[in-house]
C-alpha positions, 0 to 999 in steps of 0.5 A: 834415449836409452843408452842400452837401445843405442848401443844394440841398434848402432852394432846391428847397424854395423856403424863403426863408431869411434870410441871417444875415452874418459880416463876413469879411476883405475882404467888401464891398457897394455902396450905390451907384453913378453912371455917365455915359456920353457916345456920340461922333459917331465912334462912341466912348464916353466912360464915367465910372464913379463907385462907392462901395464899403462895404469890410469887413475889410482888402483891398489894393484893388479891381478892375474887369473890362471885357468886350470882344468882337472888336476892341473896346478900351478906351483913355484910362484913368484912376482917381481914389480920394478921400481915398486914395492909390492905385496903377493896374494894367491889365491886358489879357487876351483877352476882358477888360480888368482896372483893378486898382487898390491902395489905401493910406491913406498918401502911403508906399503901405505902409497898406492899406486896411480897414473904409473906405467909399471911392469909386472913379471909373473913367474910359476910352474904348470903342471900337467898341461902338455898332452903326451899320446900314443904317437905324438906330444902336444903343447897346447898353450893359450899364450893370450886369454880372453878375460883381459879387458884390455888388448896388447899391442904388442906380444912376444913369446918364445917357446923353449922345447926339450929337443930339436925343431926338425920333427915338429909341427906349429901353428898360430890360431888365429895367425891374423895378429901374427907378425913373424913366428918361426925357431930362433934357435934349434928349440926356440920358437918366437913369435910376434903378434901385434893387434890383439884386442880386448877379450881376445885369445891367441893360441899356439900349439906345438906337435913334437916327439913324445921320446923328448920327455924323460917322464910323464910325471907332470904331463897329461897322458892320454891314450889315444893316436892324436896326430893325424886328428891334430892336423885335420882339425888345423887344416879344418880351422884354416879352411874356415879362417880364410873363407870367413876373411874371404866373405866378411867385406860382402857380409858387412855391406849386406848386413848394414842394407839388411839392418834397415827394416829392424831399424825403421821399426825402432824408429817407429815404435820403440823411440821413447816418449818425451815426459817432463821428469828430468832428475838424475837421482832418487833418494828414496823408493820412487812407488811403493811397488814391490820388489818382483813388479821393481824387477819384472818392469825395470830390470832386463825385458819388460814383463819378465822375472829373472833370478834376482826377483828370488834373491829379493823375495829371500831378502824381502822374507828375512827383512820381514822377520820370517826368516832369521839369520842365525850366523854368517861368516865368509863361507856360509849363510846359515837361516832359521825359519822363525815364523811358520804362519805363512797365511798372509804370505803370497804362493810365490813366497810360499814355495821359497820357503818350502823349497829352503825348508827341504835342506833344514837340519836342526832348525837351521838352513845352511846355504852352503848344503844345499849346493852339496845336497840339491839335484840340479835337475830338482832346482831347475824344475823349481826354479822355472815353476817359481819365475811362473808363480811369481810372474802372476803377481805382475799382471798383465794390465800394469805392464800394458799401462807402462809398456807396448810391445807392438814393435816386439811383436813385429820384430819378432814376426820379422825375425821368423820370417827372414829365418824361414826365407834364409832356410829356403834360399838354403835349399834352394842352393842345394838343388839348382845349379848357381855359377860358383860367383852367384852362389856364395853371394847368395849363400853370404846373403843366406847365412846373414839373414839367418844370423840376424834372426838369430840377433833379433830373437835375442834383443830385449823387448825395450828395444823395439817397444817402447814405454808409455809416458807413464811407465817411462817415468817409471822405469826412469825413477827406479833406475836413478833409484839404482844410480843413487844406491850404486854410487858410494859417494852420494851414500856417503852424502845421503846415507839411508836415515836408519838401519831398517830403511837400509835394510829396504834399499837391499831387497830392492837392489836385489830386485834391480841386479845391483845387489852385489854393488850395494851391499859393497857401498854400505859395508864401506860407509859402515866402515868409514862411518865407523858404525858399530857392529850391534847396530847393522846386526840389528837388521837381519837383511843388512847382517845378510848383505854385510857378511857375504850373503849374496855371494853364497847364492850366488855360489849356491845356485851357480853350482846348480847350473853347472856349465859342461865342462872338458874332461881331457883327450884333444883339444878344439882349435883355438880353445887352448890347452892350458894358459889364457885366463886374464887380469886387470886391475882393482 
């Protein structure tokens, strides 16, 4: 059965399973960790972070990502790793600060680091994260992010303020892990939150007298009253936490009897067919598809084009010697579009070109520019009216020959009708009078049934459709395909026989989403191997690969679809000022 399909089943199902853990290389937890955390009068904020990492496996280190907004920085930073030698990397990228830090076990710095509990103390200056309005100072300070893959289990802090407690405000959000939190001294708040899982915030917030800073040189001043909006926002929160805790033993027991319907129909249309095919791998390109019906069948929905199909259609041009790479370092991708005869070329394949063709300066393309000179809205519209042209090429008949969408069609019926009947009990509540009892059961019920239509929109049509025979062998080869591609040491064993069959393997791995985690096998075989430069610069699709081509589309189109962002005056409860971010290892 597919593992992706048990997983999304077993959450809709509330089915709390207990999880059973591999070690695996590089795997950690965090038992616990210990910030302190001193507000300057000038608004600046010294933070010292204290983290014990219980490291499984072997790793070259850890990191630590620091988010920043505006004209944040960090400065004055500095690591100390006891009892093991390290070397500090920082690195500064538009949003974040990275602290990279490699651990070694020898004064020689060869020895990595493996099965270790270390602790690693991270200290640096904030500046411009407290707020200073008209009326009042705010430290607004996520004091755990939600990037940690791992939880903490035990988090303490102590926040140092420039004056006294006795004209301050503070809260915890949520205060559901808090232990105890209160002033230790006269400026010392300290809290214990135990409990806090993985991928995870915890946020605190302090309101104190804008006369406690000297200067506003290092705060973000805003003028505005904040005070009163502060602390209806808090009350607003904690109305909400407390109703949410209220309800969420009635939600869990009503969603799991609600759940029983989707899962009937996944029992009876989307349980996947026996077939004989029985390998774990697959050492060449199971069919000769190609790469946008690889990804519109094998990759995410069945019969849907996403992003990755026109990353391998670029790659799949260049392998096929339309495009050139003219030059490629860690900060661009330059092409040059070296055969202008687009006759047996596909109308998909033809709007790429013609769309890339736009930046052209020189004969050259630059992938960089075109994140610097494209309107967003220009490649949203092309971008949608290329996913169509290049869904024609997939026709129908072949994905009804390996795929039936029958329990899709249902689930998707299904969904609308509990939408439409969650909308009308609402309503109805509205309008008749429901003793207080009966009436937030039912507005429970209300909100469930509409948030499991909203879930059911969502889960990919493999879910409840299911594979034909064939299609399921299909679907199978390829993504032991994927398996082989993505596991360095059957590359290691098996290499691709040449460097044009390299080249082939890439524009399917884009095809397949693993582009980014091929092109990092190769590179390592290539190094391991000890294969000389001329030879993979014979390959212009394994040039792209090798030196970061897919990063810069990446970059290129992620800048495109820009995200909105905050742009300062007060915060949202819980969303954290400055801090947060996460970390890990590698």
């Amino acid at each position: 059965m597919n593992m992706k399909k048990v997983i999304i089943i077993s959450l809709l199902l509330m089915i709390l399973l207990v999880p059973v853990s591999f070690a695996e290389d590089g795997d950690y937890t965090i038992p616990w960790a210990n910030k302190d955390i001193t507000v300057n009068d000038d608004g600046s904020t010294l933070i010292s972070e204290t983290i014990y990492y219980e490291i499984e496996g072997s790793v070259n280190g850890v990191y630590r990502d620091i988010p920043l907004n505006n004209n944040q920085t960090i400065t004055n930073i500095s690591v100390e790793t006891p009892g093991y030698y390290n070397t500090v990397e920082v690195i500064r990228e538009n949003g974040k600060t990275r602290i990279k830090v490699w651990l070694y076990v020898d004064a020689n710095k060869r020895l990595r680091t493996s099965d270790a509990s270390v602790k690693v103390i991270y200290k640096y200056t904030f500046n411009k994260g407290v707020k200073i309005y008209n009326d009042i100072a705010e430290l607004q300070y996520m004091s755990w992010g939600n990037e940690w893959k791992s939880g903490v289990d035990s988090l303490v802090t102590n926040i140092h303020i420039p004056g006294s407690n006795r004209d301050t405000e503070y809260w915890n959000n949520p205060d559901d892990y808090v232990v105890t939190s209160g002033w230790s001294n006269d400026n010392t708040l300290t809290t214990e939150a135990e409990g806090i899982g993985s991928y995870t915030s915890f946020e605190q917030r302090i309101l104190m007298p804008k006369s406690y800073f000297k200067s506003s040189e290092n705060a973000q001043v805003i003028n505005m009253d904040a005070k009163a909006q502060i602390e209806a926002d808090q009350q607003k929160y904690k109305e909400d936490r407390d109703f949410k805790n209220t309800v969420t033993s009635i939600l869990s027991g009503l969603f799991g009897l609600l759940m029983v319907v989707p899962a009937a129909i996944y029992a009876l249309f989307g349980r996947e067919p026996k077939i004989p095919y029985k390998a774990d791998y697959e050492y060449d390109l199971p069919t000769d598809s190609s790469p946008v019906e690889v990804n519109s069948l094998v990759n995410g929905d069945a019969g849907s084009i996403d992003d990755n199909a026109m990353y391998a259609t670029l790659l799949d041009l260049i392998n096929r010697k339309v495009f050139k790479v003219f030059a490629s370092n860690e900060d661009d991708t330059i092409l040059t579009l070296v055969n202008n005869d687009t006759t047996g070329l596909k109308t998909f394949e033809k709007s790429l070109i013609q769309f890339l063709s736009q930046f052209e300066s020189n004969g050259n393309i630059s992938l960089k520019s075109i994140a610097d000179t494209c309107d967003p809205e220009v490649f949203k519209n092309f971008r949608e009216t290329w996913k169509d042209q290049t869904s024609q090429e997939v026709p129908d008949s072949l994905i009804k020959k390996y795929f039936i969408d029958k329990g899709y069609v249902i689930f998707n019926f299904l969904s609308f009708g509990l939408m439409a009947l969650s909308i009308i009990i609402f309503i109805a509540l509205m309008f008749i009078e429901v003793s207080p009892q009966y009436y937030w059961i039912l507005f429970a019920i209300t909100v469930l049934m509409f948030c499991e239509s909203i879930i059911m929109l969502f889960i990919p049509n493999t879910v409840p459709g299911r594979w034909t025979p064939e299609g399921k062998e299909y679907h199978d080869k390829w993504k032991n395909f994927e398996n082989y591609i993505t596991d360095f040491s059957l590359i290691k064993e098996r290499p691709p026989a040449s460097i044009q069959v390299w080249g082939k393997y890439l524009v399917y791995a884009a095809a397949l989403g693993c582009a980014d985690e091929v092109s990092k096998n190769m590179k390592e075989y290539f190094n391991v191997a000890g294969v000389p430069e001329e030879y993979f610069n014979s390959s212009d699709a394994v040039m792209f690969a090798y030196y970061g081509g897919f990063n810069h589309l990446d970059t290129t189109f992620n800048a495109l679809t820009p995200s909105e962002t905050s742009s300062g005056g007060i915060g949202s409860v819980g969303g954290g000022g400055f801090g947060g971010g996460g970390g890990g290892t590698f």
